[in-house]
Structures are given as C-alpha cells and as structure tokens.
C-alpha positions in Angstrom: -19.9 70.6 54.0 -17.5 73.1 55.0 -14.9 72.8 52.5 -13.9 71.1 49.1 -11.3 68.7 50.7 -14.7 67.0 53.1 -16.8 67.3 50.0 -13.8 64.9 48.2 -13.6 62.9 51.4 -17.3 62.0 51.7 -17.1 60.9 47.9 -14.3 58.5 48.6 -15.7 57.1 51.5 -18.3 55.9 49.5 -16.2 54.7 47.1 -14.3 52.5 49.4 -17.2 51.2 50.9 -18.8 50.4 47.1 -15.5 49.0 46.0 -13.9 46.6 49.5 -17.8 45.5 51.0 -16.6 47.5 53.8 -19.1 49.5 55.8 -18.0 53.3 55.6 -17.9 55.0 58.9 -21.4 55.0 60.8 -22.9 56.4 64.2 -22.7 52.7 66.2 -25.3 53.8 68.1 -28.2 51.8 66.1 -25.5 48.4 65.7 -27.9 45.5 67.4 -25.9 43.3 69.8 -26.4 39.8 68.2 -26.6 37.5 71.5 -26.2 33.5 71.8 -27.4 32.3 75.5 -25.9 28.4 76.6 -27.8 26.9 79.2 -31.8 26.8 79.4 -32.1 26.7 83.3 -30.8 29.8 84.3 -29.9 31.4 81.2 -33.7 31.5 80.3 -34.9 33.9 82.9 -33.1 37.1 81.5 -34.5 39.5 78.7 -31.6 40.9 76.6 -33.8 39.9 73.8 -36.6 42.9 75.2 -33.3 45.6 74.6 -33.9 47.8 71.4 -30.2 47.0 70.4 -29.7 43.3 71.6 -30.7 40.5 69.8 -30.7 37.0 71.3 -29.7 35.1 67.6 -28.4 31.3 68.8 -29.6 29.5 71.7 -27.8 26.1 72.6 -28.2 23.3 75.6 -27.6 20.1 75.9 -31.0 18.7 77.4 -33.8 18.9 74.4 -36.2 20.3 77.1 -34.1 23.4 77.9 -33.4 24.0 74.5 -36.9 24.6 73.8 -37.3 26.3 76.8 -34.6 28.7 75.7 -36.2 28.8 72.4 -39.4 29.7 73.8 -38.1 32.5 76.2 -36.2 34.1 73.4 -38.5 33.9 70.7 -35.3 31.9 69.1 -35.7 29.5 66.4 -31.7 29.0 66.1 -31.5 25.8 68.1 -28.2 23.8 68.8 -27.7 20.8 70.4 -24.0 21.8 71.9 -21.9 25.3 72.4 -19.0 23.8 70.3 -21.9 23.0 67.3 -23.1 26.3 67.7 -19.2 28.0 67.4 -18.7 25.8 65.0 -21.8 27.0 62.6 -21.9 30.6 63.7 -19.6 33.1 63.0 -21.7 36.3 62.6 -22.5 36.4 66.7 -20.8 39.5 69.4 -21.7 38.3 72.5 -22.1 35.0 74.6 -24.2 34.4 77.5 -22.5 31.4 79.8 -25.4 30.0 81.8 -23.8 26.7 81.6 -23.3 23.8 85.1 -20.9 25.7 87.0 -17.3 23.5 86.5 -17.9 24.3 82.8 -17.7 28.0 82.8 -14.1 28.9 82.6 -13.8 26.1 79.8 -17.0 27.7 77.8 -15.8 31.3 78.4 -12.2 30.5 77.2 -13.7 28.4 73.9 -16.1 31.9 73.5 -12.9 34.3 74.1 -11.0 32.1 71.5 -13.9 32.6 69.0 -13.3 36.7 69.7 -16.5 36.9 71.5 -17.6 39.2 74.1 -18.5 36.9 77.3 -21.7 37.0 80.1 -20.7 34.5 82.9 -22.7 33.7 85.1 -21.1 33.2 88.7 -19.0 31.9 89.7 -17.1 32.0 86.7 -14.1 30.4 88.1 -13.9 27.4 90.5 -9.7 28.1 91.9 -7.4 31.0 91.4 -5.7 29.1 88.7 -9.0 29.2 86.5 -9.1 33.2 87.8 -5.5 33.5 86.6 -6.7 31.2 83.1 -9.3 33.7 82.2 -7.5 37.0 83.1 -4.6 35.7 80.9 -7.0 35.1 78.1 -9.1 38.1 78.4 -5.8 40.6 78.1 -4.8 38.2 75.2 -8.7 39.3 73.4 -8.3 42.9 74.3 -4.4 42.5 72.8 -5.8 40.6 69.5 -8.8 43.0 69.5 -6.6 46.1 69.7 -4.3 44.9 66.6 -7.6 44.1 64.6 -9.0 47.5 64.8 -5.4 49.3 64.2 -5.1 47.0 60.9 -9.2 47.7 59.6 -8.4 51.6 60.6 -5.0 51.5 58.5 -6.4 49.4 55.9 -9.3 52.1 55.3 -7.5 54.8 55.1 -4.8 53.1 52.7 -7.8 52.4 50.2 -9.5 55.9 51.1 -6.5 58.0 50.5 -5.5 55.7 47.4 -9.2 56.9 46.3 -8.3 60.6 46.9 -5.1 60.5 44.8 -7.1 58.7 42.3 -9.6 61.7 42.0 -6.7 64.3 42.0 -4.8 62.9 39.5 -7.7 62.3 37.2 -9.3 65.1 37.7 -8.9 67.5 39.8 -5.5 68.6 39.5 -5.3 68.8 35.7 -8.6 70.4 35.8 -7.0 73.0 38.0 -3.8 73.5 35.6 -5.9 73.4 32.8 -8.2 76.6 34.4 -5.1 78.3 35.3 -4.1 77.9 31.5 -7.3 79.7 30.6 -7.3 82.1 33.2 -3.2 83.0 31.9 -4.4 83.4 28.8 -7.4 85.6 29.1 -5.1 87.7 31.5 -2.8 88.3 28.5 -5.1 88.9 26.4 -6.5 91.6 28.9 -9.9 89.7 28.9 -9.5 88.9 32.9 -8.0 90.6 36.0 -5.0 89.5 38.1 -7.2 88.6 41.2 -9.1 86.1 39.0 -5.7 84.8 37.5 -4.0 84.4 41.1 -6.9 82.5 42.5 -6.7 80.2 39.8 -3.0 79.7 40.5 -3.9 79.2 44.1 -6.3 76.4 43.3 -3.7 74.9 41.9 -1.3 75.4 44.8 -4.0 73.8 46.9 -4.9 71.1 45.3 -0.6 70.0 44.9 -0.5 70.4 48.9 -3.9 68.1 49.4 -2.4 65.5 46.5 1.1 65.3 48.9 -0.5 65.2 52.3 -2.8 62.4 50.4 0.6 60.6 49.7 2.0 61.1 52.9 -0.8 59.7 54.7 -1.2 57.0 52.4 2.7 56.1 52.5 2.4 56.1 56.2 -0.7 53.4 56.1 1.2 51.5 54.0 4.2 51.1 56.2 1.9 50.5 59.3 0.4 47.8 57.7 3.5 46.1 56.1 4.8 46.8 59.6 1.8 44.9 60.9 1.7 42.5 59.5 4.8 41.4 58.0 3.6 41.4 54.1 5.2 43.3 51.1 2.3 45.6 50.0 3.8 47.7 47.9 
C-alpha cells in the first residue's frame, strides 16, 4: 500500500464488514446473476443457466408439465406452483424472466419491479400504450427507489468506516504519536537525538490531527446525509 492512511483504511474496511455482516468493497465482476424464469413454454428454450455468472435459481408455471419442463431445462430443483408463491418465498433472487401468456406480462413485470427485481419480458410486453405508459412509470419509479438505496448503503458505509477510523486514532494512533514526540523531546534535551528526528516526530503528530479531522468531517457529513435521508435522528 502506498501510504499509512490506505494501510488504516483497509483495516477498517474489514472491520466494518466483521462488525455490520456487510460485504466490504469487492471487484463485482465474479457476482453470479441469480435468475427465476415464469413460464415453461417459451421461457424453457433459453440458456442463461450455460452463462459463467447467471444462475437460473427459481423456476415457476402454472401447468405441472411445464414446471418440470422448466425444471428439466434448467437443471432447477426450485419448483413453484405460481409467480406470486415464488415472490412470496424468495427474496434472495436479481433478475426475472417473464415468459408468461401474453395479457399477463405487464401485470407480472409490475409485481417483479415491485419486488425490486431486474425484468426479461418477453414480447410484447405491453398490450396498449396505457400498459407502455404503466411500465415506463414503474420502471423510473425502480431506478428512483434503486438510486436512493445505493446513496443510503454508500453513506451508511462510510458513516461506520470512518467511525472505525476515529476509533483507531483515538485509541491508538494519535496518543501513540504524542507519546513518541514526548520521547523524542526528551532525548532532544537531553542531547541524545537530533532536531530532524524530533521534528518528524512532531510532524507525525500534525498528520495524524489533520487525518482524525478530515475523519470527522467526513463522518459528520454521512451522518447528515443519512438523517437527511431518511428523516431519523442518528446522532
């Protein structure tokens, strides 16, 4: 690492990740896609399950046959008898594939928008302009509700990673760095150490006050986002 301050970074990452259950930061380049598909006519001629990072997880239809159909094309063994069983019971999916009878899509692809799902229709996915208008309304309304989550998880991170840092400052690093600037004062006065050795000590500890403060700042700032967010008292 290139500097102290990444080194203390990297160690409170971890930390926040150890202490919230929150994944730290990762490349999402190996994150799997984890795929339900509705309808077994259709919907069970595609291969998103062949895709190193998709994997078809729920399979649902209302005709037993197609179900095991769907099952049998997916390699699947999650098996539900409806789309609104399968909502209902699954909550770790990203992505739904609407193969579904046609007059049904817009009404599956809203209930799969609601669930904050990702959405494959197949076409046509609307039946009027008024179901065009319906889904377009409800897809900027996901991206809006998306956009807010991901603001609120990024300032909730940092909150809990910069309370971390000021943590490890005031616990150790920063009366660690007094206390060697003690030493080094003394042992200058005592003609046991140069001045170069005694100023860099006293710049250490200039260093470590300015990373403390901008720690602050950007943890006061987080804070206010949040509370601005959100509505809440946090402090």
């Amino acid at each position: 690492m290139n500097n102290r301050r990444e080194f203390i970074n990297a160690i409170a990452i971890g930390g926040v990740a150890a202490q919230t259950g929150l994944a730290a930061p990762q490349d999402a380049s190996g994150k799997k896609i984890r795929m339900a598909v509705v309808g077994g006519g259709f919907g069970s001629s595609f291969h998103w399950h062949e895709h190193p990072r998709c994997a078809v997880t729920a399979v649902t239809d209302l005709y037993a046959v197609r179900r095991t159909k769907l099952r049998d094309a997916y390699r699947c063994d999650s098996v539900y008898d409806s789309l609104e069983d399968m909502l209902k019971k699954r909550n770790d999916l990203d992505a739904i594939a609407i193969f579904s009878d046609a007059p049904s899509h817009v009404k599956h692809v809203k209930m799969c928008m609601e669930h904050g799902l990702h959405v494959v229709s197949a076409v046509p996915s609307c039946m009027s302009l008024e179901e065009a208008e319906q889904l377009r309304a409800r897809s900027e309304l996901q991206a809006q509700s998306q956009q807010v989550a991901a603001e609120l998880r990024a300032q909730y991170v940092l909150a809990q990673q910069t309370s971390e840092l000021l943590k490890i400052h005031r616990e150790g690093l920063s009366p660690q760095s007094r206390s060697e600037f003690q030493a080094a004062l003394a042992a200058y006065q005592s003609n046991k150490q140069d001045f170069q050795a005694l100023l860099a000590a006293f710049v250490d500890v200039l260093r470590f006050d300015q990373e403390y403060w901008q720690n602050v700042a950007e943890y006061e700032t987080a804070i206010a986002r949040l509370e601005q967010m959100t509505g809440l008292s946090l402090r």
